[in-house]
PyMOL commands that place a pseudoatom at each C-alpha (Angstrom):
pseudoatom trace, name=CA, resn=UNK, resi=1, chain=A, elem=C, hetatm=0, pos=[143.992, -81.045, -32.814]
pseudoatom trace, name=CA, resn=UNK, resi=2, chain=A, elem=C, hetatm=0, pos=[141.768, -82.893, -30.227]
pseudoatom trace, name=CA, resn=UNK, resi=3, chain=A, elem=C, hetatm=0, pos=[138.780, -81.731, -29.153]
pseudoatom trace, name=CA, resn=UNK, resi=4, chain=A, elem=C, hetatm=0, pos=[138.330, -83.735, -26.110]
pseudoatom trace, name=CA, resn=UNK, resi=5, chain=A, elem=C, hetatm=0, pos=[141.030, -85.487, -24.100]
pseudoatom trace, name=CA, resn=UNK, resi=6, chain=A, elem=C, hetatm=0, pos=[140.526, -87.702, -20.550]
pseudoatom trace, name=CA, resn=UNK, resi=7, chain=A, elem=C, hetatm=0, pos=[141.708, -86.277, -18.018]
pseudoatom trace, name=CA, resn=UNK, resi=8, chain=A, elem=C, hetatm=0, pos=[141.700, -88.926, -15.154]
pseudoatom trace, name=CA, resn=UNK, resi=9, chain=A, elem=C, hetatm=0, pos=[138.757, -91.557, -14.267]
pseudoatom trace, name=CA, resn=UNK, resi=10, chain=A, elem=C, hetatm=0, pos=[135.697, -89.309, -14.637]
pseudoatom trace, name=CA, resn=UNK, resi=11, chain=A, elem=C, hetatm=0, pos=[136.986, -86.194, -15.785]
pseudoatom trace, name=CA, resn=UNK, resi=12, chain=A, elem=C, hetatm=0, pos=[137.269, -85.260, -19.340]
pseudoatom trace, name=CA, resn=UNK, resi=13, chain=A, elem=C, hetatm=0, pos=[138.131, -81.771, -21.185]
pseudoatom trace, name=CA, resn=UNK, resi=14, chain=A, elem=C, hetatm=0, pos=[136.368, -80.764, -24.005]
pseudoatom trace, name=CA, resn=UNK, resi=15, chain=A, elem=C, hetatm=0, pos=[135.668, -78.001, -26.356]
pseudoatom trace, name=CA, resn=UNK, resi=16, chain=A, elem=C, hetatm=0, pos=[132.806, -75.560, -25.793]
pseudoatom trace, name=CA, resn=UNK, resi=17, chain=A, elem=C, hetatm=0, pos=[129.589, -76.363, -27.100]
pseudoatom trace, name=CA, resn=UNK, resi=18, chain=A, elem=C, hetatm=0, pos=[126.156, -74.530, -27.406]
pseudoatom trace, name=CA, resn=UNK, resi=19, chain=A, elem=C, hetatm=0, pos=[124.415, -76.629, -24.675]
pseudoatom trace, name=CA, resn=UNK, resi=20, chain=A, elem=C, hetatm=0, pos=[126.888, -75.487, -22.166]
pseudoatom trace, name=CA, resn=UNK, resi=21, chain=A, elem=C, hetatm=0, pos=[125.447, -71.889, -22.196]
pseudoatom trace, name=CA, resn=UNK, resi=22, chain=A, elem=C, hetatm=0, pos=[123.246, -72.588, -18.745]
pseudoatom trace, name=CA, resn=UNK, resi=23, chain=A, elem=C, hetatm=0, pos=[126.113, -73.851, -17.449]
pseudoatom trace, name=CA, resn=UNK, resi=24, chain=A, elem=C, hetatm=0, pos=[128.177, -70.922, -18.074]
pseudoatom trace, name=CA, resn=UNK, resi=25, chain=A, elem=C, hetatm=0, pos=[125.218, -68.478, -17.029]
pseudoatom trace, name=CA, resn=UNK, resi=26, chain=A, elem=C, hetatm=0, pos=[125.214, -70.863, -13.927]
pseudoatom trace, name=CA, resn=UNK, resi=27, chain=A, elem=C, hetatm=0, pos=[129.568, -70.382, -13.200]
pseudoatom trace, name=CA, resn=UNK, resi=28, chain=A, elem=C, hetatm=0, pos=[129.815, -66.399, -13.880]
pseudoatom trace, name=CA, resn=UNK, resi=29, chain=A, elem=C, hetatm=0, pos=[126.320, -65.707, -11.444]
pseudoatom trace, name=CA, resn=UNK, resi=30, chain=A, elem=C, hetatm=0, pos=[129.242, -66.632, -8.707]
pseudoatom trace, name=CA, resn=UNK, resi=31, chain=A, elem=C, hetatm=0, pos=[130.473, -63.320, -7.061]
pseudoatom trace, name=CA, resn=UNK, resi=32, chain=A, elem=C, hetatm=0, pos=[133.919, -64.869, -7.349]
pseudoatom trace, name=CA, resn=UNK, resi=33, chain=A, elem=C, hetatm=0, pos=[133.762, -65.031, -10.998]
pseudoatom trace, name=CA, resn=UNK, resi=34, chain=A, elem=C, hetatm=0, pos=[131.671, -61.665, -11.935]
pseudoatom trace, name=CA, resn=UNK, resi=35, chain=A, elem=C, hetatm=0, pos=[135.638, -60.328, -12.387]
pseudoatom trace, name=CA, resn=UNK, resi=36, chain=A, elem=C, hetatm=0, pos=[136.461, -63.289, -14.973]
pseudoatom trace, name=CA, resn=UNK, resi=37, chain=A, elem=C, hetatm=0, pos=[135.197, -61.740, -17.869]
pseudoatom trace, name=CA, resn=UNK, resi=38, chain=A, elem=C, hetatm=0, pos=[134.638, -58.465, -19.287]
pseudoatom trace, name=CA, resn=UNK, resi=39, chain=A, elem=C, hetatm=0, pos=[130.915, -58.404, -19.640]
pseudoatom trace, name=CA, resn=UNK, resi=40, chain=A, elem=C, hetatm=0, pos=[128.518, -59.571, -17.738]
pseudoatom trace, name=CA, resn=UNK, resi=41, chain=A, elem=C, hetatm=0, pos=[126.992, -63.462, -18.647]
pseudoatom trace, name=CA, resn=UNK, resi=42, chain=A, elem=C, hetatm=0, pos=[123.485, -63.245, -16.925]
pseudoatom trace, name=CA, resn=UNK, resi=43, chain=A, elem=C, hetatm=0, pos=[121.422, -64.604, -19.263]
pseudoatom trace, name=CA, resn=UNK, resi=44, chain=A, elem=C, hetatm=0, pos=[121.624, -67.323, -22.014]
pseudoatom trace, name=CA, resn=UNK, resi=45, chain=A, elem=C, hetatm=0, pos=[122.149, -66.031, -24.690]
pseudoatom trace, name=CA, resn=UNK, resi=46, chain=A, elem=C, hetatm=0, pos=[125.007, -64.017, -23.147]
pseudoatom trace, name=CA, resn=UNK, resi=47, chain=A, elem=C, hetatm=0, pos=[126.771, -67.495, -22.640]
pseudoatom trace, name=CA, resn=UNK, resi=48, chain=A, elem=C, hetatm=0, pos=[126.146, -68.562, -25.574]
pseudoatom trace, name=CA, resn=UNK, resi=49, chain=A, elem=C, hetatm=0, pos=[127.965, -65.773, -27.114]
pseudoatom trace, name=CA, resn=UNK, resi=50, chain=A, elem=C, hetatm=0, pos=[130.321, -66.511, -24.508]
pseudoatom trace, name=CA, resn=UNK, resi=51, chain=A, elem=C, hetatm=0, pos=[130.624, -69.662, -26.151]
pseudoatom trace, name=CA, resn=UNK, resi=52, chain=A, elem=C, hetatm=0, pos=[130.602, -68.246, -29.661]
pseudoatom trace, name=CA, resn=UNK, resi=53, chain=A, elem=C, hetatm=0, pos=[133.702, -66.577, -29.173]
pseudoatom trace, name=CA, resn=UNK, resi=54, chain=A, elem=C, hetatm=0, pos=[135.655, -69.655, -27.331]
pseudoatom trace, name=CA, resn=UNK, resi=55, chain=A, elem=C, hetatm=0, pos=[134.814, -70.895, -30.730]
pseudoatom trace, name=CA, resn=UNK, resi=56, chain=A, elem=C, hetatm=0, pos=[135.652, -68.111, -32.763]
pseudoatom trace, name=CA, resn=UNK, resi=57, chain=A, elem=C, hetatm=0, pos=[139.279, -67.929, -30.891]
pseudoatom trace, name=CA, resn=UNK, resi=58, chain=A, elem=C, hetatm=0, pos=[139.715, -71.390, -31.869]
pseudoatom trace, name=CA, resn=UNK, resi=59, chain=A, elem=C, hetatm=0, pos=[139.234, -71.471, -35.326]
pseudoatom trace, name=CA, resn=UNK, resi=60, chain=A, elem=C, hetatm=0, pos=[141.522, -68.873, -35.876]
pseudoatom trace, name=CA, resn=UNK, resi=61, chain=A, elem=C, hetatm=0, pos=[143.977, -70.725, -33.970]
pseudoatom trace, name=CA, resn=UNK, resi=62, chain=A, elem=C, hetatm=0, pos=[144.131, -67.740, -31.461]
pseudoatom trace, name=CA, resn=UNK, resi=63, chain=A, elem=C, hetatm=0, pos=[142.826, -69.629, -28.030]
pseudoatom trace, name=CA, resn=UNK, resi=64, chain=A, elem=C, hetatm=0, pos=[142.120, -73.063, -27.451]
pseudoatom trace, name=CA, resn=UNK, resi=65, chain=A, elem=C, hetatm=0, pos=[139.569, -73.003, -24.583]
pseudoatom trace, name=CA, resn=UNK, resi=66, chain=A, elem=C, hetatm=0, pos=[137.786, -76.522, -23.323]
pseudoatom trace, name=CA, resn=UNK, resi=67, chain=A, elem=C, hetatm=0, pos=[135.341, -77.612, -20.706]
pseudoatom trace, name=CA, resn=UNK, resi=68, chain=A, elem=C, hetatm=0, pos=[135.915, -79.528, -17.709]
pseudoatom trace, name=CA, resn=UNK, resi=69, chain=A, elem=C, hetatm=0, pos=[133.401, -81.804, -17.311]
pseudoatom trace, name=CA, resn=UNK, resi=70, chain=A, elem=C, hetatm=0, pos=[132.438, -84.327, -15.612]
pseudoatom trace, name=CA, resn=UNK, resi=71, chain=A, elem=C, hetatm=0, pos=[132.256, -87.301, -17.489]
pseudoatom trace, name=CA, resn=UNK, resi=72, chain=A, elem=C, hetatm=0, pos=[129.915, -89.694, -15.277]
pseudoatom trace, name=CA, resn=UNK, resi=73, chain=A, elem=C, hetatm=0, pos=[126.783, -87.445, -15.280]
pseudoatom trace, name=CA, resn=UNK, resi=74, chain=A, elem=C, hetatm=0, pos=[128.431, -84.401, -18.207]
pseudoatom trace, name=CA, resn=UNK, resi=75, chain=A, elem=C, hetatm=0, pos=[127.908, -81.634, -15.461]
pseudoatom trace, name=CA, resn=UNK, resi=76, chain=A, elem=C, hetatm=0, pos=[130.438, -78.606, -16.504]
pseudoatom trace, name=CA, resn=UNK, resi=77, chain=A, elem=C, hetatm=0, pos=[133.197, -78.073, -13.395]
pseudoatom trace, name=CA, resn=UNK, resi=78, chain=A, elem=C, hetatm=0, pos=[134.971, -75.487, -14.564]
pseudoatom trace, name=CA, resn=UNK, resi=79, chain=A, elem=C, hetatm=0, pos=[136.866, -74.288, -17.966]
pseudoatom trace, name=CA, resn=UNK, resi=80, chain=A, elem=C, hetatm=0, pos=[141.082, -74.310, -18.842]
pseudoatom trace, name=CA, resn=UNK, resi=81, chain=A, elem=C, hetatm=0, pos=[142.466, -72.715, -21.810]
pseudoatom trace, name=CA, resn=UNK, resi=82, chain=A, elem=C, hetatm=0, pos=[145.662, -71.118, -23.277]
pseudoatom trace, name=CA, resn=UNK, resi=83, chain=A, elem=C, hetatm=0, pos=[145.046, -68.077, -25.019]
pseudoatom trace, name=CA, resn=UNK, resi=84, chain=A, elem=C, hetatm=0, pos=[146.724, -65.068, -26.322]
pseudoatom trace, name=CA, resn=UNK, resi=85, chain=A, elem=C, hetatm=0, pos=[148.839, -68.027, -28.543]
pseudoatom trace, name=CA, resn=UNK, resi=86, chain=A, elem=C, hetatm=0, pos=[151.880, -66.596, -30.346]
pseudoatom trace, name=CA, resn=UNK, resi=87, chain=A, elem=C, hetatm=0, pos=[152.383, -69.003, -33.009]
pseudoatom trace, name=CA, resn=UNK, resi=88, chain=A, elem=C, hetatm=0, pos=[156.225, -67.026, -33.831]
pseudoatom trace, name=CA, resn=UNK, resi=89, chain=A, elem=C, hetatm=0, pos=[157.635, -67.283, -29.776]
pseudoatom trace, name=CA, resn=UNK, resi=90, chain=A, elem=C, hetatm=0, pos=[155.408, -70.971, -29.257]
pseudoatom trace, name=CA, resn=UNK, resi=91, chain=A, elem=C, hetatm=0, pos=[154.183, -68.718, -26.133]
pseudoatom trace, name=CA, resn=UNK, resi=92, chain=A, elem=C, hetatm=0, pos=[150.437, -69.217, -24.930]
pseudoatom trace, name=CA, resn=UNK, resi=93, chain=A, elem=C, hetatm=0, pos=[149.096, -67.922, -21.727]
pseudoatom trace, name=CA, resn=UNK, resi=94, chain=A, elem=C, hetatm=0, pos=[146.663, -69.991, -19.454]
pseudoatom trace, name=CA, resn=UNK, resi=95, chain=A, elem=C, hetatm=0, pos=[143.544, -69.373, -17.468]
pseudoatom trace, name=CA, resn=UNK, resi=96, chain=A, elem=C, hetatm=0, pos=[141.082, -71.836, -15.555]
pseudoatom trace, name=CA, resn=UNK, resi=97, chain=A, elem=C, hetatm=0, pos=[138.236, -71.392, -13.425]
pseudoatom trace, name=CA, resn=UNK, resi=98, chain=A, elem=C, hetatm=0, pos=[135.695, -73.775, -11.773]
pseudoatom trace, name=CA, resn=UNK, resi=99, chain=A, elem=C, hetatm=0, pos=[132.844, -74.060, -10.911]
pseudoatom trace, name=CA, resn=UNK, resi=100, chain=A, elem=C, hetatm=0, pos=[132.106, -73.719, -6.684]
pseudoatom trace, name=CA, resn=UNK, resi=101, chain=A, elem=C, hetatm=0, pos=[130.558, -77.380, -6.370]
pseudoatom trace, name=CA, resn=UNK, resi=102, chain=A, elem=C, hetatm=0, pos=[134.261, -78.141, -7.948]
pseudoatom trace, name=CA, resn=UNK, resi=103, chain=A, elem=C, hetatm=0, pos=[136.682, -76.317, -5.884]
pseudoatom trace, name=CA, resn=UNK, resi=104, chain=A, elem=C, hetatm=0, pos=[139.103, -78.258, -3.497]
pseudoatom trace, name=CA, resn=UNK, resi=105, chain=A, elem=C, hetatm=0, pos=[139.067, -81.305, -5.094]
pseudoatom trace, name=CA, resn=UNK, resi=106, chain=A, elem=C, hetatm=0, pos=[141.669, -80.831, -7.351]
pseudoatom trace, name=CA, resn=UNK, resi=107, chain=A, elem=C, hetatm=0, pos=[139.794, -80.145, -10.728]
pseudoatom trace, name=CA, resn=UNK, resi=108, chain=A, elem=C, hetatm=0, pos=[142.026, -76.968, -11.520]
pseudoatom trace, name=CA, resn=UNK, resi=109, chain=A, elem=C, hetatm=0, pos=[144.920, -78.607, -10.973]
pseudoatom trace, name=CA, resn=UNK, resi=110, chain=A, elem=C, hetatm=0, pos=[144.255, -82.061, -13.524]
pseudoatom trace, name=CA, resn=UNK, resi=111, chain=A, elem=C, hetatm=0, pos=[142.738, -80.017, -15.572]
pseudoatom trace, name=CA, resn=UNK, resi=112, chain=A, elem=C, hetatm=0, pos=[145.550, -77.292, -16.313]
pseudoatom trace, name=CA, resn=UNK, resi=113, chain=A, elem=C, hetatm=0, pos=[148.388, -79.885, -16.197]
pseudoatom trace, name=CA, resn=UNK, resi=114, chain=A, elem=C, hetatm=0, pos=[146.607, -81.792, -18.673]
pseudoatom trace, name=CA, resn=UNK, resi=115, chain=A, elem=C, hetatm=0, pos=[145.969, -78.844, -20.648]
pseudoatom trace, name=CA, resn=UNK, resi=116, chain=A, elem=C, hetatm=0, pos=[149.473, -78.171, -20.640]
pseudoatom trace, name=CA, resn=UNK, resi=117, chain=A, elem=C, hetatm=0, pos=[150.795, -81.114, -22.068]
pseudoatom trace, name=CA, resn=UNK, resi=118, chain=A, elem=C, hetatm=0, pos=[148.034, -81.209, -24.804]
pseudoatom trace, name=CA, resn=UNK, resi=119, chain=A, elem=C, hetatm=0, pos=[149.396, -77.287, -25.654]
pseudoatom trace, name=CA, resn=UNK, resi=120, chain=A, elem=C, hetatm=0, pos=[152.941, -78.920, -26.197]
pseudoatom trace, name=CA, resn=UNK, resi=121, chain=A, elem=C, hetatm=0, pos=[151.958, -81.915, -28.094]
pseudoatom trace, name=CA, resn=UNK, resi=122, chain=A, elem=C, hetatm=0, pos=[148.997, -80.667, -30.426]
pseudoatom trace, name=CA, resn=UNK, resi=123, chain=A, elem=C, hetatm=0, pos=[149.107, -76.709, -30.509]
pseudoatom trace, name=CA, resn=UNK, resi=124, chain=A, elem=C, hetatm=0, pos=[152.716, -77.281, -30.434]
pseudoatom trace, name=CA, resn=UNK, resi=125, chain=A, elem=C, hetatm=0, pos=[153.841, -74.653, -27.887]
pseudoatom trace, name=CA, resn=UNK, resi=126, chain=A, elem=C, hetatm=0, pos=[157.190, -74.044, -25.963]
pseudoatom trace, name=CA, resn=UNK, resi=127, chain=A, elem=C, hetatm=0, pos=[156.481, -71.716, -23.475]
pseudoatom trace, name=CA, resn=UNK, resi=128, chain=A, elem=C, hetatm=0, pos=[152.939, -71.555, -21.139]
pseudoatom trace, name=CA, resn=UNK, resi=129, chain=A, elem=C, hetatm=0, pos=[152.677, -68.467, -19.082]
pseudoatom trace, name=CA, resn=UNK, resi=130, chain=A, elem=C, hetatm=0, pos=[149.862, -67.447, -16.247]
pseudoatom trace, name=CA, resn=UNK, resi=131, chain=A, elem=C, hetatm=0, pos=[148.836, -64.817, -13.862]
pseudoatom trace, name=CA, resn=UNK, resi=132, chain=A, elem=C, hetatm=0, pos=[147.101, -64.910, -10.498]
pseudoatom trace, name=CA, resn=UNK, resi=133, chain=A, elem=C, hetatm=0, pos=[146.556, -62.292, -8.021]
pseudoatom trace, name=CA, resn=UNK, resi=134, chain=A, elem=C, hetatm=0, pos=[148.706, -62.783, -4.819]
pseudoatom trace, name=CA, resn=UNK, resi=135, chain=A, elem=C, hetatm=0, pos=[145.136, -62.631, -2.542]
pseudoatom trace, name=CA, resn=UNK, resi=136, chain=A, elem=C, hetatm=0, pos=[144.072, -65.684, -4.375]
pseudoatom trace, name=CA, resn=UNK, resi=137, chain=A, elem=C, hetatm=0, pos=[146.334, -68.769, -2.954]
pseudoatom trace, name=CA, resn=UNK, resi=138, chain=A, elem=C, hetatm=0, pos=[143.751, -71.065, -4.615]
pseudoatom trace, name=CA, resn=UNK, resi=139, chain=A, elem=C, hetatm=0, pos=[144.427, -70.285, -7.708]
pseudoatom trace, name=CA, resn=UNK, resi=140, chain=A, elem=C, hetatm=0, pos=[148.742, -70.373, -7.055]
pseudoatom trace, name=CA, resn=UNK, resi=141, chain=A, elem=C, hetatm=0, pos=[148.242, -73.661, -6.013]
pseudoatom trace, name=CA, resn=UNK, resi=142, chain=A, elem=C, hetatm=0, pos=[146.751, -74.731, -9.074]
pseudoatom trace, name=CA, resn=UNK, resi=143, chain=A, elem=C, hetatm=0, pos=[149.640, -73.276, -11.062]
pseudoatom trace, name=CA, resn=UNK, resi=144, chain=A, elem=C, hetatm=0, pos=[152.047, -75.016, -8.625]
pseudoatom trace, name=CA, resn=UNK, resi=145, chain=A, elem=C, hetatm=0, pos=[150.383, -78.333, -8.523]
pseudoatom trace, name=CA, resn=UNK, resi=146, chain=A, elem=C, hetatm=0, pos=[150.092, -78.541, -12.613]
pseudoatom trace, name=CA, resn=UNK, resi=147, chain=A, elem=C, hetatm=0, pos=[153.955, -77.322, -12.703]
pseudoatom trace, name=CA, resn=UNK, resi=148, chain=A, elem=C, hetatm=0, pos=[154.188, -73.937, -13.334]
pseudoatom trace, name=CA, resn=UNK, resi=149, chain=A, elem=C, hetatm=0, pos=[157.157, -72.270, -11.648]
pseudoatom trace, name=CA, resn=UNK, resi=150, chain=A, elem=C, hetatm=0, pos=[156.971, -68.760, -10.029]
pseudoatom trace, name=CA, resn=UNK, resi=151, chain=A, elem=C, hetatm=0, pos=[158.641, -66.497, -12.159]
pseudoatom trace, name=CA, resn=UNK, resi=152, chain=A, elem=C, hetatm=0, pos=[158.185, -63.101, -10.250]
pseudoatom trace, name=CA, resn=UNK, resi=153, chain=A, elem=C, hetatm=0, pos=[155.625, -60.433, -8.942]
pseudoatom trace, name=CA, resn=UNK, resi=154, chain=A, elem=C, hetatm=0, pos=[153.846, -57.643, -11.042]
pseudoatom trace, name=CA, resn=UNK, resi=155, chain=A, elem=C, hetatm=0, pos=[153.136, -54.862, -9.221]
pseudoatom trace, name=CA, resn=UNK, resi=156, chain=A, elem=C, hetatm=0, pos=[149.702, -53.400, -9.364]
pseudoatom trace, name=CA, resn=UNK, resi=157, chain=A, elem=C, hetatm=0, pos=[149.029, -54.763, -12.492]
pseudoatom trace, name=CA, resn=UNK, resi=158, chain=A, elem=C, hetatm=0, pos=[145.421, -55.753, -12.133]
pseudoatom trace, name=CA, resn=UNK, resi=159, chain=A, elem=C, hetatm=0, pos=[142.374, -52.711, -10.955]
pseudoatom trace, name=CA, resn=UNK, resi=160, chain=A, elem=C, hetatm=0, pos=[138.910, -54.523, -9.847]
pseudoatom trace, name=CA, resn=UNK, resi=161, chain=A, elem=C, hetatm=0, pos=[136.472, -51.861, -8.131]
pseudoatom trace, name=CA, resn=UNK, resi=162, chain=A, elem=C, hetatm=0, pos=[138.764, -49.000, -7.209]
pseudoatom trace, name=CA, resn=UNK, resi=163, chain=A, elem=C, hetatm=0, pos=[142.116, -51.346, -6.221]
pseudoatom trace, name=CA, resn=UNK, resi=164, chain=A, elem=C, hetatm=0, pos=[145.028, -52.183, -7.839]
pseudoatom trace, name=CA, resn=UNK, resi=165, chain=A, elem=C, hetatm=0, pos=[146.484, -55.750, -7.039]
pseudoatom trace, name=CA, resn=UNK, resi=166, chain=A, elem=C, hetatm=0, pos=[149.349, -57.419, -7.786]
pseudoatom trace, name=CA, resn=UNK, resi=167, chain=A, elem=C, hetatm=0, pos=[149.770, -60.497, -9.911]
pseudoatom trace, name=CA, resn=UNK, resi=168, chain=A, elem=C, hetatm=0, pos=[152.549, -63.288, -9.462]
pseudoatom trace, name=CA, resn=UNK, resi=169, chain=A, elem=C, hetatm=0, pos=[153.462, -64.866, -12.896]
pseudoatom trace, name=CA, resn=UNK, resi=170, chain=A, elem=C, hetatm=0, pos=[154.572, -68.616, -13.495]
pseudoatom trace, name=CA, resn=UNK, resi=171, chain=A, elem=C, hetatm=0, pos=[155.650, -70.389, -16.350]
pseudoatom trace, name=CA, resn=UNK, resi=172, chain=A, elem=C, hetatm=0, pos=[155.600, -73.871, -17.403]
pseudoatom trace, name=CA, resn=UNK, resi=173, chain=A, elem=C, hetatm=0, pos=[158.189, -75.115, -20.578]
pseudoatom trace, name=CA, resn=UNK, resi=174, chain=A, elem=C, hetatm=0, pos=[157.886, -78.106, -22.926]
pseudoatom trace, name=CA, resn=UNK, resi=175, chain=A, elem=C, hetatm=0, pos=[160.870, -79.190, -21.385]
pseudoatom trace, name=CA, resn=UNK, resi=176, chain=A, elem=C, hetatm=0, pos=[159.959, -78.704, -17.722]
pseudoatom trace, name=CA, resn=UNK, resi=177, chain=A, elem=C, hetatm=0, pos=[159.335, -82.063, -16.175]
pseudoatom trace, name=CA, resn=UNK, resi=178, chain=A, elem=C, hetatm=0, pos=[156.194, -83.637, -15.565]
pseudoatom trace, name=CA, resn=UNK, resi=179, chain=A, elem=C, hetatm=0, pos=[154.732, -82.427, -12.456]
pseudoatom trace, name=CA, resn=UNK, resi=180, chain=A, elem=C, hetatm=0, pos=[153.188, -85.993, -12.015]
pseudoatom trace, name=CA, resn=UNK, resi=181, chain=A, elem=C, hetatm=0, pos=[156.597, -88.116, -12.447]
for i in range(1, 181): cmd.bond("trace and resi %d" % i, "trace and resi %d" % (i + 1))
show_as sticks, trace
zoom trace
């Protein structure tokens, strides 16, 4: 399977590496993305076990996660991957963050469409599923831009800090058509 994949003019995903780890250390000191993971990634070697396990998950063929990065000056803008792969259904589940110096300009959105067309040619998937929380319109516009329908509301499904929030899923299929088209 690829490893690294152009995105548009200047923007590239690729797979995790070890000299990415300040970068990472860099993304989760963001108050927005303290929630994204399930231990805290303040110093470097906590990213690079961060790292370690994007690489663990994808040599067991379990997640596939990659960098965004741009490729003019190789400055990390975020990350997209599909996870949680069920080999038996062809069902993955995708999640994306950037970076703050990359929001609003549309990173997300190339990103995860591209990253959904690589998971139905190369990790040969059917079915792409993904989760936001309805107080986060960024991120459904993401979804929506890179094709992913809205498939319905899960109540109180998520708990950050005392409150329960609710999550609206969408889907994306192999035979969906290209949101760019």
């Amino acid at each position: 399977m690829r490893e690294r994949i152009d995105v548009s003019p200047g923007l590239v995903l690729r797979r995790w590496a070890m000299r990415d780890a300040p970068s990472v250390m860099t993304a989760f000191a963001d108050p927005l993305m303290r929630e994204q993971t399930s231990e805290p990634i303040g110093t470097v070697h906590a990213a690079e076990q961060w790292n370690a396990a994007r690489d663990d998950e994808w040599d067991s063929g379990s997640a596939f996660a990659f960098s965004v990065v741009d490729d003019d000056d190789g400055i990390v803008l975020g990350h997209v991957s599909v996870g949680a792969v069920n080999r038996r259904h062809g069902i993955g589940w995708v999640s994306y963050w950037t970076t703050a110096t990359a929001r609003g300009r549309g990173v997300a959105s190339r990103a995860c469409r591209t990253l959904a067309l690589w998971a139905f040619r190369d990790a040969e998937l059917f079915r792409l599923e993904l989760g936001h929380r309805v107080n986060n319109p960024g991120s459904c516009r993401v979804a929506l831009a890179a094709g992913f329908a809205v498939e319905g509301r899960q109540r109180q499904k998520l708990s950050y800090d005392g409150s329960r929030f609710d999550v609206e899923l969408h889907a994306r299929l192999a035979t969906d058509p290209d949101p760019c088209q």
